[in-house]
C-alpha positions in Angstrom: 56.5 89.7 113.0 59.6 89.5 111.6 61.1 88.1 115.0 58.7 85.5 115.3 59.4 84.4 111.9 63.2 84.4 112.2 62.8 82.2 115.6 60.2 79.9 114.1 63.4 79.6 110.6 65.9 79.0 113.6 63.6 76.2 115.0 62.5 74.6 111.6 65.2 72.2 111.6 65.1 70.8 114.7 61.6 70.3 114.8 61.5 68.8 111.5 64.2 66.3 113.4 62.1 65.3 115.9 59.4 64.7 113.5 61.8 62.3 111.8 62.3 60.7 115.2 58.9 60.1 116.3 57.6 58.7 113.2 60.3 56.5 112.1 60.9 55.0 115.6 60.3 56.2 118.7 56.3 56.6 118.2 56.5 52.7 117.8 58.2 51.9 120.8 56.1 54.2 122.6 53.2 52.3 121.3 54.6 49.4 122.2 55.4 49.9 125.9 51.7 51.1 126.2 51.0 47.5 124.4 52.6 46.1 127.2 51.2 48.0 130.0 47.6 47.5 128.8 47.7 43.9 127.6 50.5 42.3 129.0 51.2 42.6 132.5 53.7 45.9 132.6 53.5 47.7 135.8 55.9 51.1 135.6 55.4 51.7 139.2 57.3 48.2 140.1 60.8 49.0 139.4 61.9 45.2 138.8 59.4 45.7 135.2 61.1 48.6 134.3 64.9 46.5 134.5 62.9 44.1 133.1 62.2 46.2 130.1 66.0 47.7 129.7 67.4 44.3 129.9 65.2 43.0 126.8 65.0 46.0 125.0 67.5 48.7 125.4 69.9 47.3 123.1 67.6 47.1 120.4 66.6 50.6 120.7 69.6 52.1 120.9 70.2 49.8 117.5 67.1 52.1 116.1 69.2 55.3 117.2 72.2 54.2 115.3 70.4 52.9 112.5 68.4 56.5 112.2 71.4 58.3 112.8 73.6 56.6 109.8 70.8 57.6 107.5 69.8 61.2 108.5 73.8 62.2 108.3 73.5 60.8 105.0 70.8 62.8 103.8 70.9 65.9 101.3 69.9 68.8 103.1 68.6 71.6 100.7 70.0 75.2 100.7 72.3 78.0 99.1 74.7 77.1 101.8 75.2 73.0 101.6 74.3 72.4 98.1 72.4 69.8 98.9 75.5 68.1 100.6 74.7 65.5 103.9 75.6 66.1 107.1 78.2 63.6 106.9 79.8 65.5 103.8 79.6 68.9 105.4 81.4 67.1 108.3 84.1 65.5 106.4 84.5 68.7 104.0 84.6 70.9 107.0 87.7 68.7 108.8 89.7 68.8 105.6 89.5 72.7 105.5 89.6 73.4 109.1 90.9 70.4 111.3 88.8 68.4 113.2 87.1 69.9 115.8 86.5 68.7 119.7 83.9 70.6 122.1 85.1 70.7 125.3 81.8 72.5 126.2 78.9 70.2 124.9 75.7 70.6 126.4 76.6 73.7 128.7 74.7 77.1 128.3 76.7 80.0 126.6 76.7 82.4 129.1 78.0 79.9 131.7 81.1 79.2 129.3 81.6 82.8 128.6 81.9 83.2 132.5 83.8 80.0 133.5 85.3 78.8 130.4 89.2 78.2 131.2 89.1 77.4 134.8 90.1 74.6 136.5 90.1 73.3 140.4 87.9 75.0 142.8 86.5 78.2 142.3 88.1 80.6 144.9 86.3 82.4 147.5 87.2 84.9 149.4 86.1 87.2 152.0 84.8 90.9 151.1 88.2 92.7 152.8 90.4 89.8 150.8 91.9 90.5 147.6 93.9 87.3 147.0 97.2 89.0 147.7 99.5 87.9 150.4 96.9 85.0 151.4 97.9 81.5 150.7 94.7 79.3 149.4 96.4 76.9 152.6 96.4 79.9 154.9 92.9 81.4 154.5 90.1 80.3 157.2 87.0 78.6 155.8 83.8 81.3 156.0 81.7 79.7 158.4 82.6 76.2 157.8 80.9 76.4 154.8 83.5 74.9 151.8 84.0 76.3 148.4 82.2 74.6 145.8 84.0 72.9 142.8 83.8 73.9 139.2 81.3 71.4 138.0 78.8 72.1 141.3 79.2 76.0 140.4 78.4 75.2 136.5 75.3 72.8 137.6 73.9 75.5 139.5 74.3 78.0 136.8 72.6 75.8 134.7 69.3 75.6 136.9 68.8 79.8 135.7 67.9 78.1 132.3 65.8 75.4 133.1 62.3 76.5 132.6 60.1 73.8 133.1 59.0 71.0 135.4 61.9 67.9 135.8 60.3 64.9 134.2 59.8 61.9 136.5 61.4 59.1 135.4 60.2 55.7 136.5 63.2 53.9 138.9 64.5 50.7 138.0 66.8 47.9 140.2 68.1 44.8 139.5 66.1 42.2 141.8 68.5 39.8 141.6 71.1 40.2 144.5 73.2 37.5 143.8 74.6 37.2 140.2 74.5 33.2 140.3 70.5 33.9 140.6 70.6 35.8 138.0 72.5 33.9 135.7 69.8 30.9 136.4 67.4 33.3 135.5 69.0 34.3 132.2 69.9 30.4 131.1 65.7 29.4 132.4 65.0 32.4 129.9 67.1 31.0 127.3 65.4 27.4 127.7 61.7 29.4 127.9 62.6 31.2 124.6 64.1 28.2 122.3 60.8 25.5 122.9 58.8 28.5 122.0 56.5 28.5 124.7 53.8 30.8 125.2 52.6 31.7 128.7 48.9 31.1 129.3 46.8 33.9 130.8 49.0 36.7 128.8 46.3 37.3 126.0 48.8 36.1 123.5 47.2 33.1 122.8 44.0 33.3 119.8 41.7 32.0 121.9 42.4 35.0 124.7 41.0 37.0 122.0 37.7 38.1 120.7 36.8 38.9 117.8 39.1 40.0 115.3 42.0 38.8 117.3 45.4 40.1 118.3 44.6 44.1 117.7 47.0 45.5 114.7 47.0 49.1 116.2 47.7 51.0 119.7 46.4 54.4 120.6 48.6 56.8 122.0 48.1 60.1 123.3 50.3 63.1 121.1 50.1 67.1 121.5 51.4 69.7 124.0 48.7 68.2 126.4 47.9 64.9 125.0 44.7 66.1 123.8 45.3 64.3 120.4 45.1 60.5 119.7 47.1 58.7 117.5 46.8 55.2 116.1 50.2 53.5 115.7 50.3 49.9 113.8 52.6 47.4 115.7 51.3 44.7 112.9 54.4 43.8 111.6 55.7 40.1 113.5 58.4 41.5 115.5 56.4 43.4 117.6 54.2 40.8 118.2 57.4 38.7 119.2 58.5 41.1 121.6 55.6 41.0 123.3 56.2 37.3 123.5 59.3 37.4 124.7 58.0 39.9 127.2 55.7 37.7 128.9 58.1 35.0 128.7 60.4 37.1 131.2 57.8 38.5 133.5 56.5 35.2 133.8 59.9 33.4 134.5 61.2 36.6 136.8 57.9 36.4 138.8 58.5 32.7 139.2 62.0 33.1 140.5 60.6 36.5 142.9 58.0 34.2 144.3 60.3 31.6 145.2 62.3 34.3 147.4 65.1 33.4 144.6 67.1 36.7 144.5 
């Protein structure tokens, strides 16, 4: 018990982050891709939607990260051993006691550090009667043709020991537009769509694509270790009903300019 308890402290934190995460942003744009994908055309499995998608909304949610980043650093955290300092004060108080501090490891398991930390170049190989001594790295013969791996393969493949579930697939993406004069018509027809405010018929944007009680205020998504749970996000505030617009403005000019064989 009093393992599972100390893991379950150790975890507390970063759980409570991702918490934080979900509900302040990232649930919402979640919600509102599935908006997309159910109302408004969005087809993952075309990779030309999913550029689509980066290009008119990955700045704007990286703007989210930064903007929930500034305020989580700046918020007390409670405890004997912060004194209900922030983040960014324990950062700042820690630089002007010890120097500031740069990881040269971020991101890379322990145990492979402790094994490889320091070295540099390819990792040498040698047969089982060689010692090193007396044979030139320029000298030695290649075991079988096969070549010694770098640093960085060797580290990647330690890695994989610690990986212990199933790689996510992640939809692929490509620019349609071969030639950058295309896509630079494309961008400026955009531009034009966007300032007369028009609104693409046949996207269920308009009220009368609507029954009843009109443009829906709330999107179900699906939450839990197996997406057994449902929850119901509200995208009613006007700028997600503006991207949405601004969605169909692009998939209706980029389909125009695909059917036209302009790429």
């Amino acid at each position: 018990m009093l393992i599972t308890s100390t893991s379950s402290t150790r975890n507390s934190r970063i759980e409570r982050l991702w918490v934080e995460v979900g509900t302040q942003f990232a649930r919402r744009w979640r919600a509102f891709f599935t908006r997309l994908e159910n109302y408004h055309g969005l087809r993952p499995d075309i990779p030309s939607h999913i550029w689509l998608l980066q290009t008119l909304f990955l700045s704007e949610i990286n703007r989210d990260c930064y903007d929930f980043q500034a305020e989580w650093n700046c918020h007390p955290i409670s405890g004997p051993d912060t004194n209900d300092k922030s983040p960014k004060d324990l950062r700042f108080l820690g630089q002007v006691q010890f120097g500031v501090y740069q990881d040269d490891c971020e991101g890379i398991h322990p145990d492979v550090i402790e094994e490889y930390y320091g070295v540099y170049g390819r990792v040498a190989t040698r047969r089982q009667h060689q010692t090193g001594a007396g044979h030139p790295m320029d000298e030695e013969d290649s075991d079988d043709g096969e070549e010694p791996q770098d640093i960085a393969q060797v580290v990647n493949n330690q890695q994989r020991d610690h990986v212990h579930h199933e790689a996510i697939g992640v939809p692929s993406q490509r620019n349609p537009f071969v030639n950058e004069g295309t896509y630079q018509q494309f961008s400026a027809t955009l531009t034009e769509v966007v300032a007369e405010d028009i609104t693409p018929r046949h996207c269920r944007l308009a009220a009368d694509e609507w029954e009843g009680n009109g443009y829906p205020v709330f999107e179900t998504i699906s939450v839990g270790r197996r997406g057994s749970k449902e929850l119901h996000v509200s995208l009613g505030e006007l700028i997600w009903f503006s991207r949405a617009k601004l969605w169909c403005q692009a998939l209706v000019v980029l389909s125009y300019f695909l059917a036209a064989g302009r790429e």
